[in-house]
DSSP file (Angstrom, degrees, kcal/mol; ACC not computed):
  #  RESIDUE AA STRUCTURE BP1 BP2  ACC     N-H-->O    O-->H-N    N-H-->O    O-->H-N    TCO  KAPPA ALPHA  PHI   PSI    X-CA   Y-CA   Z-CA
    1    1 A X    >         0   0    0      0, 0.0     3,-0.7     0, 0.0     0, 0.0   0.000 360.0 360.0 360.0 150.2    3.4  -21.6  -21.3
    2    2 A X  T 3   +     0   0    0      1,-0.2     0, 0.0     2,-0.1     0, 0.0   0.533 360.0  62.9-100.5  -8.8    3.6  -25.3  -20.0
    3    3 A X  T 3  S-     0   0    0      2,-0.1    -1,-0.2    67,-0.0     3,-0.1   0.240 110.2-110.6 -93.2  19.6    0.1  -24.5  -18.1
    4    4 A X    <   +     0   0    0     -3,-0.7    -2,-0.1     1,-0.2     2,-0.0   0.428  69.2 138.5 114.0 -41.2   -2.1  -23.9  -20.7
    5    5 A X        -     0   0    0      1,-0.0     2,-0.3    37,-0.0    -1,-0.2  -0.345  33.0-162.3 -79.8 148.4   -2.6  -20.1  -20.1
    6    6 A X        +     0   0    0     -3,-0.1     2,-0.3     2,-0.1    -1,-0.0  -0.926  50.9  26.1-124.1 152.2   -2.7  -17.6  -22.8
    7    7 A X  S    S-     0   0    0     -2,-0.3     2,-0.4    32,-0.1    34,-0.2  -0.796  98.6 -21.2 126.7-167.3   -2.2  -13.9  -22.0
    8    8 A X  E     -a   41   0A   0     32,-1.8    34,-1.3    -2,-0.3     2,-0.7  -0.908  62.0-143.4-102.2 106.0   -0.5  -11.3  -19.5
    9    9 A X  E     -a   42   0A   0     -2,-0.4     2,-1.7    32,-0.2     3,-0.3  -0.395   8.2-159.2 -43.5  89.2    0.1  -13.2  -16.3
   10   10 A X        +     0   0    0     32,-2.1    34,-0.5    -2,-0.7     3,-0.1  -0.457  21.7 166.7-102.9 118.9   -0.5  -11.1  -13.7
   11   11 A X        +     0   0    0     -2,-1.7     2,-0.5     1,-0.2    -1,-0.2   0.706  48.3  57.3-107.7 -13.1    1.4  -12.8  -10.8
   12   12 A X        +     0   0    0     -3,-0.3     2,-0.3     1,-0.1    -1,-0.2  -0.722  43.0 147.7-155.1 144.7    1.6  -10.5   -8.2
   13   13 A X        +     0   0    0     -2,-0.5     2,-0.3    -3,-0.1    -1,-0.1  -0.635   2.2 161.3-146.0 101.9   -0.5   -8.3   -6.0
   14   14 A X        -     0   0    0     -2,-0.3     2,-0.7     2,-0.0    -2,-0.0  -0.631  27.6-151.5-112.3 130.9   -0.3   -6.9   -2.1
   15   15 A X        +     0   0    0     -2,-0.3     6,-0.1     1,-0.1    -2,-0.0  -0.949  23.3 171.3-109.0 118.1   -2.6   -4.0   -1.6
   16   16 A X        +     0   0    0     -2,-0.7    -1,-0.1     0, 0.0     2,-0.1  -0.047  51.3  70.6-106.2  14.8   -0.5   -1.9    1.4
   17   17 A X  S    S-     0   0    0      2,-0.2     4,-0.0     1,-0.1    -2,-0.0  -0.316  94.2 -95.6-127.3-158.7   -2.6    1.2    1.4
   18   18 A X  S    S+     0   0    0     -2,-0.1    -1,-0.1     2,-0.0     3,-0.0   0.887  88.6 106.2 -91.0 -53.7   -6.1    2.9    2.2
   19   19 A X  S    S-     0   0    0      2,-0.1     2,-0.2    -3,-0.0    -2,-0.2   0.260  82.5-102.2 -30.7 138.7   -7.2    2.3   -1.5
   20   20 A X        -     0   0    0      1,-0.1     4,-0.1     4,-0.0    -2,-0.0  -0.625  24.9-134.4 -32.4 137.8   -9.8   -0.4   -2.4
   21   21 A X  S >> S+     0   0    0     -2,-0.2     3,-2.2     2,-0.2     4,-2.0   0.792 107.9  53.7  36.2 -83.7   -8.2   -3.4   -3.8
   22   22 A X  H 3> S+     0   0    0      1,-0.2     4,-7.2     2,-0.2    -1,-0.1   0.772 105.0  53.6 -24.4 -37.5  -10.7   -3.6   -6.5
   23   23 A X  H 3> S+     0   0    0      2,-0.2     4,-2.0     1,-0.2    -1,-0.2   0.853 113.9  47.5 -77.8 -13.6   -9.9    0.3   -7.5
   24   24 A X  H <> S+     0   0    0     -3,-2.2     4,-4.3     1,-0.2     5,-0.3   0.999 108.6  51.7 -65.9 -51.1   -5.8   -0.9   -7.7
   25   25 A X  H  X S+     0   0    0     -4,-2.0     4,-1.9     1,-0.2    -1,-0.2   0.910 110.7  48.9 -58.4 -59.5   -6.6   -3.6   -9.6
   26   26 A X  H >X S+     0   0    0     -4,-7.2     3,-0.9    -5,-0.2     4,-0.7   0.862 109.4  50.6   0.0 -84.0   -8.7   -1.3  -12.3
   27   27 A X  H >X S+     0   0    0     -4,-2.0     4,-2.2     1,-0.3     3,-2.0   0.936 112.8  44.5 -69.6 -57.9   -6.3    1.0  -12.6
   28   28 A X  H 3X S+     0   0    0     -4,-4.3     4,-1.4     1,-0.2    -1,-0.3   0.750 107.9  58.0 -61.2  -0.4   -3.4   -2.1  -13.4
   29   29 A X  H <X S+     0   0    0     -4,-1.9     4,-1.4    -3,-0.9    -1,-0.2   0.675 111.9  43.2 -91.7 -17.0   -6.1   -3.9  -15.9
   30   30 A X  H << S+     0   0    0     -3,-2.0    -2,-0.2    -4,-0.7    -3,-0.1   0.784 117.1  49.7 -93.1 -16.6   -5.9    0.0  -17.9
   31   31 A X  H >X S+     0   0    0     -4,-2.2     3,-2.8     2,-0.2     4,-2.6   0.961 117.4  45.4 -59.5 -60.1   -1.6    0.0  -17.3
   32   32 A X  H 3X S+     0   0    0     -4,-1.4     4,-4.2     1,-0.3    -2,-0.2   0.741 101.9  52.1 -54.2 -47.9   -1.7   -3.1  -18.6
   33   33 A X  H 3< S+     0   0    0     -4,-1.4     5,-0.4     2,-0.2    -1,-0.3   0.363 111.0  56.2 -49.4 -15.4   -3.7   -3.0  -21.4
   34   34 A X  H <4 S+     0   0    0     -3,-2.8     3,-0.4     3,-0.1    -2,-0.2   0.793 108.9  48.3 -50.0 -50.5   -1.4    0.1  -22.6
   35   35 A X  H  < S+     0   0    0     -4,-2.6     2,-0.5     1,-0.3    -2,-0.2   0.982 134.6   7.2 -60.0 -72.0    1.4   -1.9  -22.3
   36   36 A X  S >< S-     0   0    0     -4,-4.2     3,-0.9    -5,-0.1    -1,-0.3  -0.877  83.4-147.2-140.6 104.1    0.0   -4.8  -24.2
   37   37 A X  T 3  S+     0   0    0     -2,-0.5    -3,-0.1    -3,-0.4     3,-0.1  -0.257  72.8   7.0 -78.5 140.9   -3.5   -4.1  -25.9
   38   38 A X  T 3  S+     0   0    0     -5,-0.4     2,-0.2     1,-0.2    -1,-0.2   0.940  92.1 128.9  69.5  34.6   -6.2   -6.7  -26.4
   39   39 A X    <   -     0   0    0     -3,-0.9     2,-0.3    -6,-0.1    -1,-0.2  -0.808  59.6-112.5-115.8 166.5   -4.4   -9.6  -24.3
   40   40 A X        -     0   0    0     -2,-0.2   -32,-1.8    40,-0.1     2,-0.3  -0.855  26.2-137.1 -99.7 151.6   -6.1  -11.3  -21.9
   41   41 A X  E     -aB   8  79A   0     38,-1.8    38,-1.6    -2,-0.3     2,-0.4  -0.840  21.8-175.2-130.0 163.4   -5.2  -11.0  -18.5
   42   42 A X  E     +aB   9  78A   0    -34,-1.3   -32,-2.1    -2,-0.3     2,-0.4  -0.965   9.8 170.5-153.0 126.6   -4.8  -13.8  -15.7
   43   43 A X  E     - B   0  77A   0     34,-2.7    34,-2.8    -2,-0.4     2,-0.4  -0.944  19.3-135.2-139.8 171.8   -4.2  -14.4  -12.5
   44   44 A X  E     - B   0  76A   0    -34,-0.5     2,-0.4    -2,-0.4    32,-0.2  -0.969   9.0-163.5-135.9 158.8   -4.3  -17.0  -10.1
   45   45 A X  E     - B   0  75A   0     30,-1.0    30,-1.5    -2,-0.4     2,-0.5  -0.764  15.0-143.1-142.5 127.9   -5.5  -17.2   -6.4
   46   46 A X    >>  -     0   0    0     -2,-0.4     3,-4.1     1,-0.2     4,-0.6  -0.613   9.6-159.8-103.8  91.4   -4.7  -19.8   -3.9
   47   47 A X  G >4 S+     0   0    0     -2,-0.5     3,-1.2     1,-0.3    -1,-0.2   0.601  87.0  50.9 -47.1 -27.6   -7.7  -20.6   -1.7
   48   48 A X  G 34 S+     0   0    0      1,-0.3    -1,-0.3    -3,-0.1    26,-0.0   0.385 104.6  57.9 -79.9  -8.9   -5.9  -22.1    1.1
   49   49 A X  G <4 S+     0   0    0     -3,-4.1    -1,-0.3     0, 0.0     2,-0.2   0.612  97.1  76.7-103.6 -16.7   -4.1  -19.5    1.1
   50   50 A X    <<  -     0   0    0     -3,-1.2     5,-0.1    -4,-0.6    -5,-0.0  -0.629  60.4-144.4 -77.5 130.5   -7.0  -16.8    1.7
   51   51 A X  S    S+     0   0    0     -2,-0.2    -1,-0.2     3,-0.1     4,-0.1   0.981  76.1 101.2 -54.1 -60.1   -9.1  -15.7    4.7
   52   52 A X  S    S-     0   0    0      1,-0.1     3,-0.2     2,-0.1    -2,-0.1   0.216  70.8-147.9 -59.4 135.7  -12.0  -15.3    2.4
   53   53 A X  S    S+     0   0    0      1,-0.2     2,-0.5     2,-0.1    -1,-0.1   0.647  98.5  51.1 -72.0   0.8  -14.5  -17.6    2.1
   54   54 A X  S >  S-     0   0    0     -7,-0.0     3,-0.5     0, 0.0    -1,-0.2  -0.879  87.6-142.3-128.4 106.2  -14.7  -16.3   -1.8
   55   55 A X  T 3  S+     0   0    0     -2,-0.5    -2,-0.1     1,-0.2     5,-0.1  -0.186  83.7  22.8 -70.6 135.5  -11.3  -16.5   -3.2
   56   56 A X  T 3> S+     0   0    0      3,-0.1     4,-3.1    -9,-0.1     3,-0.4   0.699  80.8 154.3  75.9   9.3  -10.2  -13.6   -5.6
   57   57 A X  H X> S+     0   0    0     -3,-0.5     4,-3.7     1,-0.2     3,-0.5   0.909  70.3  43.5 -29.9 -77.2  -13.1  -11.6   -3.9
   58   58 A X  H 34 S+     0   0    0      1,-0.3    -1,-0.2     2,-0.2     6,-0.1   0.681 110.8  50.6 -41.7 -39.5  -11.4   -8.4   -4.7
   59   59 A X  H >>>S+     0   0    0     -3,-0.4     5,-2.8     1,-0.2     3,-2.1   0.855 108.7  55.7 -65.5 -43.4  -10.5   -9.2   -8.3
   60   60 A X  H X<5S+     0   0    0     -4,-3.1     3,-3.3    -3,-0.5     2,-2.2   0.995 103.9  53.5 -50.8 -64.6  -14.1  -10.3   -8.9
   61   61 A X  T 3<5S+     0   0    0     -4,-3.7    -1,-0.3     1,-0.4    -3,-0.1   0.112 103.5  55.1 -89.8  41.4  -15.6   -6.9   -7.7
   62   62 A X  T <45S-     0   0    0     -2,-2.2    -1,-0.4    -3,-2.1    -2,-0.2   0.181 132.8 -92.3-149.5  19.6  -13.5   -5.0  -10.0
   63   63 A X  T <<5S+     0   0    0     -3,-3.3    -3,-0.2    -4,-0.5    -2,-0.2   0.364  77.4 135.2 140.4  35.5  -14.9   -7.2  -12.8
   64   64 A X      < -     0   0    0     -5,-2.8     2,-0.3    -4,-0.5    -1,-0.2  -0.164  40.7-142.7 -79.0 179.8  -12.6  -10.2  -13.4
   65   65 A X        -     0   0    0     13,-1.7    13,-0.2    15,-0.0    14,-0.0  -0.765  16.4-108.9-149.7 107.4  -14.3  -13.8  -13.9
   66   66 A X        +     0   0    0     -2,-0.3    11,-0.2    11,-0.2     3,-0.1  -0.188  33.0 173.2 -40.5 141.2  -13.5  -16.8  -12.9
   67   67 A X        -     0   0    0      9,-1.7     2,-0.3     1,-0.1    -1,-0.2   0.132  49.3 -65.2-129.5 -13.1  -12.3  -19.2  -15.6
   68   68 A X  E     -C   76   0A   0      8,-0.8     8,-0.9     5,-0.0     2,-0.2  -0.950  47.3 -66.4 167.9-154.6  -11.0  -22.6  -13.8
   69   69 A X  E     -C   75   0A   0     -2,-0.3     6,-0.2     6,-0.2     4,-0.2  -0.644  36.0-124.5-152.7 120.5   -8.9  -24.4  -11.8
   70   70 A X    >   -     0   0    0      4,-1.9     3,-1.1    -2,-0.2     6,-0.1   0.394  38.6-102.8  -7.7 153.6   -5.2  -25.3  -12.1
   71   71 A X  T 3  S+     0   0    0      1,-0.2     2,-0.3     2,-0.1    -1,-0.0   0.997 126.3  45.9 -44.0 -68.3   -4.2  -28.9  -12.0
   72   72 A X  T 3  S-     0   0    0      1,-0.1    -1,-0.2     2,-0.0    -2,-0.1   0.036 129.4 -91.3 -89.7  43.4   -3.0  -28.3   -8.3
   73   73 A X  S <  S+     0   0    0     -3,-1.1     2,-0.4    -2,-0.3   -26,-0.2   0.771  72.6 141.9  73.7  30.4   -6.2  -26.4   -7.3
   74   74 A X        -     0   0    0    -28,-0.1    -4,-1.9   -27,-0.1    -1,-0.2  -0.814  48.7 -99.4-115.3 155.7   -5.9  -23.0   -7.8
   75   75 A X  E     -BC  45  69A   0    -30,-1.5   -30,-1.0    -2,-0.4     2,-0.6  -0.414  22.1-155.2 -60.5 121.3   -8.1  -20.4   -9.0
   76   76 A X  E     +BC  44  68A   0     -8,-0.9    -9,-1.7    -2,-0.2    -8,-0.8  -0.871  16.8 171.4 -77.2 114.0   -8.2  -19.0  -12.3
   77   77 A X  E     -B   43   0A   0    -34,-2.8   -34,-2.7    -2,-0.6     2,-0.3  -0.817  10.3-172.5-118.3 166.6   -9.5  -15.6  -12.7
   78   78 A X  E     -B   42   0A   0     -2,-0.3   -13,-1.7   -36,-0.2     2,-0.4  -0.851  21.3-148.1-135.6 159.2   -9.4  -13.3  -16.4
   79   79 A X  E     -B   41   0A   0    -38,-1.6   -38,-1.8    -2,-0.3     2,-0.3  -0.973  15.8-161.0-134.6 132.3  -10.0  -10.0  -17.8
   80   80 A X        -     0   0    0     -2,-0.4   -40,-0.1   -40,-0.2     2,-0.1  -0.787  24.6-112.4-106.0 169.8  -11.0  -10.1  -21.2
   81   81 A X        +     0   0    0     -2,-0.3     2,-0.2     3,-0.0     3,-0.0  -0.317  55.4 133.0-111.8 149.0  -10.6   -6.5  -23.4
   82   82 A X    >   -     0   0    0     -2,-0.1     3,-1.4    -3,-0.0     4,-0.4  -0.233  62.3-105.6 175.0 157.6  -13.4   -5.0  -24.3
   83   83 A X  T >> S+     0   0    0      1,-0.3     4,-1.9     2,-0.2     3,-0.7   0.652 101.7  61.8 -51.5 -34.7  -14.5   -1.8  -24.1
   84   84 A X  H 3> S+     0   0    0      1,-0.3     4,-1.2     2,-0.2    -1,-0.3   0.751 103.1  53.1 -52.0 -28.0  -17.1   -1.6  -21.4
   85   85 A X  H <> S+     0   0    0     -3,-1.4     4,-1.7     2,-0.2    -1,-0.3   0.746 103.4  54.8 -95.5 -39.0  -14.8   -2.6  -19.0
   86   86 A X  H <> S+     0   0    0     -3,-0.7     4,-1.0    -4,-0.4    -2,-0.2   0.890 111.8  49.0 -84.9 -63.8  -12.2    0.2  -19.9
   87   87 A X  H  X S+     0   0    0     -4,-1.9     4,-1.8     2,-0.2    -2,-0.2   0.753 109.6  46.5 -52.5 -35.1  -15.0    2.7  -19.5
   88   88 A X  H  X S+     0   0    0     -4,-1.2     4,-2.8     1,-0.2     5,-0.3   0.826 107.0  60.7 -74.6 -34.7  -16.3    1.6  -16.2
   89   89 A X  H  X S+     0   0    0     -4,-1.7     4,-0.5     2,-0.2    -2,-0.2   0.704 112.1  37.6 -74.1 -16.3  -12.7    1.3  -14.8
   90   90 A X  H  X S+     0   0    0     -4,-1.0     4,-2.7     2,-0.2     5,-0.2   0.836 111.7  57.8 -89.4 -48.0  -12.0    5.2  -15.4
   91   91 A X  H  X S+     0   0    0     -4,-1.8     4,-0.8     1,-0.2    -2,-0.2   0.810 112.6  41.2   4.2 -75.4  -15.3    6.0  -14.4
   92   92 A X  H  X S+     0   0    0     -4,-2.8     4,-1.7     2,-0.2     5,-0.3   0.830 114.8  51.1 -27.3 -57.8  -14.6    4.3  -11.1
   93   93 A X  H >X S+     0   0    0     -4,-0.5     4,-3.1    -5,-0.3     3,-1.1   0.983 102.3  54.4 -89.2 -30.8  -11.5    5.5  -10.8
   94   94 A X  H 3X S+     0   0    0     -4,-2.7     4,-2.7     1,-0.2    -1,-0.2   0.929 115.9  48.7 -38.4 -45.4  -12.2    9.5  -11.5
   95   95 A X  H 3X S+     0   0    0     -4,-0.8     4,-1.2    -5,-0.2    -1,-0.2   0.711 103.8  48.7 -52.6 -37.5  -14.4    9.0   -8.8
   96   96 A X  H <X S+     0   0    0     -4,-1.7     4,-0.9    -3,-1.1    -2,-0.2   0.833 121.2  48.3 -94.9 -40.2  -12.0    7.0   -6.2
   97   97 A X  H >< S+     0   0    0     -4,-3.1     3,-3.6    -5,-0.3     4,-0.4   0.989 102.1  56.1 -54.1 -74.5   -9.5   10.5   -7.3
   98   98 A X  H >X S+     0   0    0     -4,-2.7     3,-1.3     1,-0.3     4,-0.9   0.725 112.6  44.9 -31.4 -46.5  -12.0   13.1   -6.8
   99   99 A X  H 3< S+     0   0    0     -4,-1.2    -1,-0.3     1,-0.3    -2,-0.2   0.785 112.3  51.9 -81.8 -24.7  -12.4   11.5   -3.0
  100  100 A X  T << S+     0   0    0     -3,-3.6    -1,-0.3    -4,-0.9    -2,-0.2   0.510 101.9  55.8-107.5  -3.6   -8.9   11.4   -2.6
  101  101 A X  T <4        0   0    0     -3,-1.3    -1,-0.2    -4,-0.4    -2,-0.2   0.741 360.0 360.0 -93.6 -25.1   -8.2   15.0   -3.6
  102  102 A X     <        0   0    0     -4,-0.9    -2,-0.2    -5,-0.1    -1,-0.1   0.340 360.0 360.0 -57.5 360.0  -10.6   16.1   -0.8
């Protein structure tokens, strides 16, 4: 890639539904990681482009981490693999089912 980034880009995401944001985002870091195991995954956030005064809010509280900022000023955020993370995101999300079958 001609910026730099190594991994599975994950370039787009509109949450249209009742669901958390965070819990979508879970559930695509466990698709993904099917798909293509052990990569790291990346996305990027335009603050100026956000209400929120903490850009990537959502991605954050479903356990991503900022990593940088773009040449032309955008957020980086990551997922790195590792097992903990795989466990708390189905954890989470059994939970987020179980309410939604009620």
């Amino acid at each position: 890639r001609l910026d730099g980034q190594v991994g599975v880009s994950c370039a787009i995401f509109r949450n249209e539904g009742m669901m958390q944001s965070s819990d979508l985002i879970r559930e695509a870091v466990l698709l993904a990681w099917r798909r293509w195991p052990g990569e790291r995954l990346y996305t990027y956030v335009n603050p100026r482009r956000v209400r929120s005064p903490n850009p990537g809010y959502c991605f954050k509280m479903a356990g991503w981490m900022f990593a940088g900022t773009s040449p032309g000023g955008l957020h980086i955020l990551e997922c790195l693999p590792h097992e903990e993370y795989t466990q708390m995101a189905r954890k989470r999300l059994d939970g987020v089912q179980q309410k939604v079958a009620l």
